[in-house]
N, C-alpha and C positions, 0 to 999 in steps of 0.2 A: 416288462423290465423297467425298471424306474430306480431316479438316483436322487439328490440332492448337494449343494453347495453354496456352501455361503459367500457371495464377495458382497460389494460396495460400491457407490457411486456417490457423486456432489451433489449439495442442492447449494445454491449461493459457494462460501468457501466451507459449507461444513460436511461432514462423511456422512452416509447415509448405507444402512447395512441395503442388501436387497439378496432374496435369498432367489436360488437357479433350480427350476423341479426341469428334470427332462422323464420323459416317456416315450418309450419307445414301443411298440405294435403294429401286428401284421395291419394291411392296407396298401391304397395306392401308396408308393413311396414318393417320400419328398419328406420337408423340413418347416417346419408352422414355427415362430415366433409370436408370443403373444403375452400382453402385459404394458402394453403403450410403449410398442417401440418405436424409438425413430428411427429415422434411414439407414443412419451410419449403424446402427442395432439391427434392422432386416438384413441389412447387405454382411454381417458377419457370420451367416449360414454359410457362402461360400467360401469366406477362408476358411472355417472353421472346418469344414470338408476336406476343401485341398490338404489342412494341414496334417488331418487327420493321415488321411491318406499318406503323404509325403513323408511322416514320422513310422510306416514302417505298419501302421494297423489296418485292418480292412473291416470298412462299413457297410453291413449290410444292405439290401435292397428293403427298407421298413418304412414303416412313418412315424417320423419325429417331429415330437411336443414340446416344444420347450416354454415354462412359463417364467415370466421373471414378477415374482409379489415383492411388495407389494401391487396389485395389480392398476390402483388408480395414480398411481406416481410413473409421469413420462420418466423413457430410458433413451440416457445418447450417449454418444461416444461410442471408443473401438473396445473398453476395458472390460466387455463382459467375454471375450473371444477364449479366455482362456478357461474359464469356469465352463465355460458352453460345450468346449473339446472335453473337460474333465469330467461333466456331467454323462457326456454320452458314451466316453472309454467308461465310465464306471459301471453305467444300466449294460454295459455289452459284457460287464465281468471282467474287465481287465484290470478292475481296482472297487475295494469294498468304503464306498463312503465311509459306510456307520462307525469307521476307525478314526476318521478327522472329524464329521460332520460337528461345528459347536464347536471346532477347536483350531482350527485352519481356517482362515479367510484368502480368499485365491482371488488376484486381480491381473489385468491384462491382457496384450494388442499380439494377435499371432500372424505372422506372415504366411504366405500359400505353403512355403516350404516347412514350415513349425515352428520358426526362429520367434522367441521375443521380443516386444519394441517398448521404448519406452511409452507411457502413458501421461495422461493429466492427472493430477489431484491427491497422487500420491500420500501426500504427507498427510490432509485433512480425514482422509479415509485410514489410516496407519493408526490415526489417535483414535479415531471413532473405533475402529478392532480393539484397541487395546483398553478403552472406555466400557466396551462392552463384556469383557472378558473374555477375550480370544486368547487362545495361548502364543499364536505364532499366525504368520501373514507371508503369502508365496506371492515373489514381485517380479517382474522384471530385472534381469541384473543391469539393467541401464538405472533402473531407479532405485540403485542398494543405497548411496550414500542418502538420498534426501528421506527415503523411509528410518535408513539408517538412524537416523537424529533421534528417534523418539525410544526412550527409554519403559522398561516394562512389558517388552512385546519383541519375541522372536519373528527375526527378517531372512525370510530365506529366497534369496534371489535363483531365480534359473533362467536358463539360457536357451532352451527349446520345450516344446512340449514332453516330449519322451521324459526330457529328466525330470522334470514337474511328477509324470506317472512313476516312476524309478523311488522318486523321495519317497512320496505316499505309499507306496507299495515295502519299503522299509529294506529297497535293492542296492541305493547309493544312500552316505551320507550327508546331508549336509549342514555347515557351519554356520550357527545363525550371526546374519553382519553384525557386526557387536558396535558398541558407541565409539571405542576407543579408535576404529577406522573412521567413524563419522565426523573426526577430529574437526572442530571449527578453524576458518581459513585467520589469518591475525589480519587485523586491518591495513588498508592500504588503499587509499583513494589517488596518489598519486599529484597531487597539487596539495598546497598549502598556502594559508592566509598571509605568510609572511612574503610569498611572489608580489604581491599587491603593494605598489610603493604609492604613498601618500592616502589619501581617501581613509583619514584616522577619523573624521567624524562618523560617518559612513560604517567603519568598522566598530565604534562604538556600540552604534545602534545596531546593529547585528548583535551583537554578543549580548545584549540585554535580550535584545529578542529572543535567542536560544536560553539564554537564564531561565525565561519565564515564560518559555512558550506560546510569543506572541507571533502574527500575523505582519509582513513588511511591506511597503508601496517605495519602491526608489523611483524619484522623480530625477533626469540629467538629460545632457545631449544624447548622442551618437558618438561613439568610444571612449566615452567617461568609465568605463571599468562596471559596469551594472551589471553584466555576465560572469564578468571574469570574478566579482567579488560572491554572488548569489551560488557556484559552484563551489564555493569553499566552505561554504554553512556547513555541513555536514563536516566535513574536520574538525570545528569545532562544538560538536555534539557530543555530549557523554557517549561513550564505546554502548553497543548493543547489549541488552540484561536475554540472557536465555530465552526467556518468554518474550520479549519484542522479537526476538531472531525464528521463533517458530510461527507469531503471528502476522510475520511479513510473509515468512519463507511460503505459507500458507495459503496467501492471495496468488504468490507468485505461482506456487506448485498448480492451481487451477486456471491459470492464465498459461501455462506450458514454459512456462520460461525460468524455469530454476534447471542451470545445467552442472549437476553435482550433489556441492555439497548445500549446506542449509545458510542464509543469506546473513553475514556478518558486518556488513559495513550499513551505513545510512543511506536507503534511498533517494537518491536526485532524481526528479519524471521533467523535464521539461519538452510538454508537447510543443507540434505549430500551432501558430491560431489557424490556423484550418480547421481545426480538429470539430467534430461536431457534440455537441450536447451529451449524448450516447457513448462518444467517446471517452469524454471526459468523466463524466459520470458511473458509467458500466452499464451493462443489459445487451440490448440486443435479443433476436430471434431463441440465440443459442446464447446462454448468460456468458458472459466474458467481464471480468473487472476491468473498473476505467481507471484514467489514471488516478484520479484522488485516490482508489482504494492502490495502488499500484506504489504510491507514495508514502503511505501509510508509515509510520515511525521514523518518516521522513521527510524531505521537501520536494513541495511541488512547485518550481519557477514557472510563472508565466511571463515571456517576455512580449514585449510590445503588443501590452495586455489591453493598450484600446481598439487592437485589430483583432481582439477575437469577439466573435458574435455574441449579443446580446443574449440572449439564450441559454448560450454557454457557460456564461461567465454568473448567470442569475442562477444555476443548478447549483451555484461554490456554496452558496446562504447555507444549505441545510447543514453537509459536513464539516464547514466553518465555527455553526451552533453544535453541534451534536454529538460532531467527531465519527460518524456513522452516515452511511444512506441504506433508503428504504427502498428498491428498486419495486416496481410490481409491474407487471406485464401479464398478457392473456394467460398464457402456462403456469407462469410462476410468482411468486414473491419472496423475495431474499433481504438480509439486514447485513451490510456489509462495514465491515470497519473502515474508518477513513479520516483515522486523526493524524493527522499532518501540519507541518509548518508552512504557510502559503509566503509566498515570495513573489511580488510582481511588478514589472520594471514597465519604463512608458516613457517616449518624451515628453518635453512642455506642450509642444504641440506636432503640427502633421513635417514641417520638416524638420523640427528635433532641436532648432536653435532660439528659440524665444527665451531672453533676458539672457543669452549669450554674449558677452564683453567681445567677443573675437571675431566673429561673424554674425554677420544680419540677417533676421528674423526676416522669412518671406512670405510670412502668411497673414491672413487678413485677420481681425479681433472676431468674427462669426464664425470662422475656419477653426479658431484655436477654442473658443467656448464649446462648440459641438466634438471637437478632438475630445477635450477632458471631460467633455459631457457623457462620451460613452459607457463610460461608468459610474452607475448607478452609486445614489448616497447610502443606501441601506447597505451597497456593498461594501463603500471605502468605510462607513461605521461599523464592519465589523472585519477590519485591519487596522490593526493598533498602533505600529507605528509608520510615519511617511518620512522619509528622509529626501535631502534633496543631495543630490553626487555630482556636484561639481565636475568640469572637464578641467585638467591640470596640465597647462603648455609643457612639452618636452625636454625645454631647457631645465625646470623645477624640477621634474622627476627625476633627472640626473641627481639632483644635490640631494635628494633624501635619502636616508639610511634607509635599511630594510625593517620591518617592522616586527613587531613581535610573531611570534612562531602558533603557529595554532594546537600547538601542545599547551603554550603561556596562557593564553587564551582561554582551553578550555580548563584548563583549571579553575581560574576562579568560577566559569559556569558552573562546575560540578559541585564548587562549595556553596554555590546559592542555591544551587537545586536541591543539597542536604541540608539549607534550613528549608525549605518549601516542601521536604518529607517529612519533616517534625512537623510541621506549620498543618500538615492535610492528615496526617496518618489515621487519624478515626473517623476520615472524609473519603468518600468515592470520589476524589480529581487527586492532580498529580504535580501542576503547574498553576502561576496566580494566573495566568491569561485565562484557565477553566474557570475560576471563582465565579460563583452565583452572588445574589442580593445578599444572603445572608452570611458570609464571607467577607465580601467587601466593608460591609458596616461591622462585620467585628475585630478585620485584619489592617482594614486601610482609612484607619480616624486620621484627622486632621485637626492641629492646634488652629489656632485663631487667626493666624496670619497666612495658613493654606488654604482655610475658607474663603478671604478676600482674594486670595492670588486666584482661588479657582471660578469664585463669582466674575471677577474680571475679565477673565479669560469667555467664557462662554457668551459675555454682555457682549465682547466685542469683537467673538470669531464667530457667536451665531451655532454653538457647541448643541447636539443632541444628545437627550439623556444617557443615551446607548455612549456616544463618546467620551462623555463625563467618566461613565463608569470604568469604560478603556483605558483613561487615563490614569485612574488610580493605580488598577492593576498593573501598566506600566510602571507610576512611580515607586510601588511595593517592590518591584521587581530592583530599581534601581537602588532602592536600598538594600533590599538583601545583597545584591553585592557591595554593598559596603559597609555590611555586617550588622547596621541599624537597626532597632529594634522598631522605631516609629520614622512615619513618611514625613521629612524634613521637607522644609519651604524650595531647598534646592533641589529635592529629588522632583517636589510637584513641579517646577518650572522647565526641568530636563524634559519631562513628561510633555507636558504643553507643546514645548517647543516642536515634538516631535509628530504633534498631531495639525503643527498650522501649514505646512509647506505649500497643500491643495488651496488651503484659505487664502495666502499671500499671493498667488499664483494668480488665483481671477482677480483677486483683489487690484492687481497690478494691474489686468486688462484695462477693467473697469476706465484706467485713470490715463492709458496710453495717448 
């Protein structure tokens, strides 16, 4: 007696077909998995029995073979439980594969009593069925809406095992979830930029930064607003495009954490600096995305980013450059998306008040050198711009109006990101902060008096090539918002100013 069925598994965030042969033959009885499984794959013999059992069918006393091919690709998780039950009701005749086989992909987690649970990874395996030309995909009904999202591919959720065999068998009908229940949620983040009273400089340089894609370092005290402002970035982010929404939802569905529908708003990830390398990054034993990939079409704040470990903080370089990591471990090697807006706040130094007007500075000049020192130059060169966020006494903040609304805001971002779609369209990048060498020299020329102003700057901030280059892309950026066709003298100096804040800071030591 023997059956076949197709489901799926993850490698990294992408679906991976894996097909289920079961055989069943007299012998001692018992239950053989084999095809590199892991734990959580052997220990699914027993539910897969219970549930059998508990759904009303009776398993004989035989020996069962179950292979999962391809054979040299490890198998984990709970989602092969339902293929498992289906392969063995089929070899015992209680349902004729060769009527789905190559047309039904079957995923999912069964409880002892038969019930369905929701699973990981749904969505990446959903696209991979329907990539492959599957007609239809049997889910978990916990995971109708987030399979639901993908268009081209019948989603038939169920709710136990029996009905699973009932579909197949052509006893019950059922309705494939259709898009128009997988309706996307409208955004709502729930705060907005205009809560933020004063800190217009501050806010300036955010809204370029989203224009163009760039990378931010807020240097201030302790309750200067550096949180309360880096939580509002995503407000003013163009709305999700379809495809950002299924390659987040994506990361998310293999991390277990999409609960629903498919992910509509801008990712915020701000871990603790606890966090370790691994974390931040992704991998592990059993692959998990870290947070860079977690953040992905969104931002990743780090706050009091000189208390996270050296380590940590040197793993940002690659998806900083790349907008991707390449994880490789014993088992595996995955390439995980991971373009994101980094956001990282700090004080001047270790008690937060250096070149505070209000309170004094109580730390020694080797205290505050080695504070700022924990972050590497190759790192602060490849964040474009550093702002510095003033702390603003209480009486001030009263007198200021409220500030513009992060709707005002993101408009003009969207209308500089529709020149910088004209500006790349027959380019693989998307933003000027992407721009390579050959880019920059044909998008970001300089008349004769940005040359001097940029020679200057670097003679006398001590500028690395890598910064030079950040700069421009900054100041291209500060002219497309102001609709400029070429980088004017005052967009290069906005630029500048925005990369010396770390400069003036030792600067300042130096001469205390």
């Amino acid at each position: 007696m023997y059956a076949r069925i197709e489901s799926g598994s993850i490698m990294g965030v992408e679906g991976l077909p894996i097909e289920i042969e079961v055989d069943i033959s007299s012998g001692l009885p018992g239950m053989v998995i084999v095809g590199l499984p892991e734990t959580s794959v052997r220990e699914s013999k027993e539910r897969v029995q219970s549930a059998i059992k508990n759904q009303g069918f009776s398993l004989p006393q035989k020996k069962y073979r179950i292979n999962l091919a391809p054979a040299d690709i490890r198998k984990e998780g709970s989602l092969f439980d339902l293929p498992i039950a289906l392969g063995i009701l089929c070899a015992l005749g209680h349902c004729d594969y060769t009527t789905f086989y190559r047309k039904i992909m079957v995923v999912g987690e069964l409880s002892l009593e038969g019930n369905l649970r929701r699973v990981k990874g749904i969505l990446p395996i959903t696209i991979m069925a329907r990539e492959s030309g599957y007609e239809g995909i049997i889910v978990p009904f916990e995971n109708r809406f987030e399979a639901g999202a993908i268009e081209g591919i019948n989603v038939y959720p169920v709710k136990t095992l029996k009905e699973a065999i009932q579909f197949l068998n052509g006893q019950i009908e059922l309705e494939p979830f259709s898009e128009e229940r997988a309706a996307a949620r409208e955004e709502d983040y729930g705060v907005d930029m205009q809560d933020v009273r004063g800190q217009e400089g501050a806010k300036r340089a955010l809204e370029i930064a989203v224009a163009g894609g760039h990378n931010v370092l807020m240097v201030g005290p302790p309750g200067s607003g550096k949180t309360m402002l880096a939580r509002r970035v995503p407000t003013i982010m163009p709305p999700m495009s379809l495809e950002e929404s299924l390659e987040t939802t994506r990361i998310y569905s293999v991390a277990g954490l999409v609960n629903g529908n498919i992910i509509t708003t801008r990712p915020f990830r701000s871990p603790h600096h606890s966090i370790s390398d691994v974390g931040l990054i992704g991998g592990g034993s059993r692959f998990s995305p870290g947070e860079v990939s977690l953040a992905h079409n969104g931002v990743l704040f780090l706050d009091e980013m000189p208390e996270f470990s050296r380590r940590a903080l040197e793993v940002l370089r690659q998806p900083l450059e790349d907008g991707f990591v390449v994880i490789s471990r014993a088992g595996y090697k995955v390439t995980i998306p991971a373009r994101f807006m980094l956001i990282g706040a700090m004080n001047p130094c270790p008690c937060g008040y250096f070149g505070y007007e209000h309170q004094k500075c109580k730390c020694t000049i080797n205290q505050i050198k080695n504070y700022q020192g924990r972050i590497s130059g190759p790192l602060l060169d490849r964040i474009d711009i550093h702002i510095d966020v003033p702390s603003i006494p209480y009486e001030e903040l009263q007198k200021r109006p409220p500030g513009e609304s992060s709707r005002q805001i993101r408009e003009r971002v969207m209308e500089a990101r529709k020149i910088q779609e004209r500006r790349f369209r027959d380019r693989a990048i998307n933003f000027n902060a992407h721009m390579g060498e050959r880019e920059i020299r044909e998008f970001c020329k300089l008349d004769e008096a940005g040359h001097n102003l940029l020679a200057g700057a670097m003679e006398r901030f001590g500028f690395s090539s890598r910064a030079v280059r950040r700069i421009l892309k900054v100041a291209r950026t500060i002219a497309d918002l102001e609709g400029s066709d070429r980088i004017r003298v005052h967009h290069l100096a906005e630029a500048i100013n925005y990369r010396i804040v770390d400069k003036l800071s030792l600067t300042s030591i130096m001469f205390v």
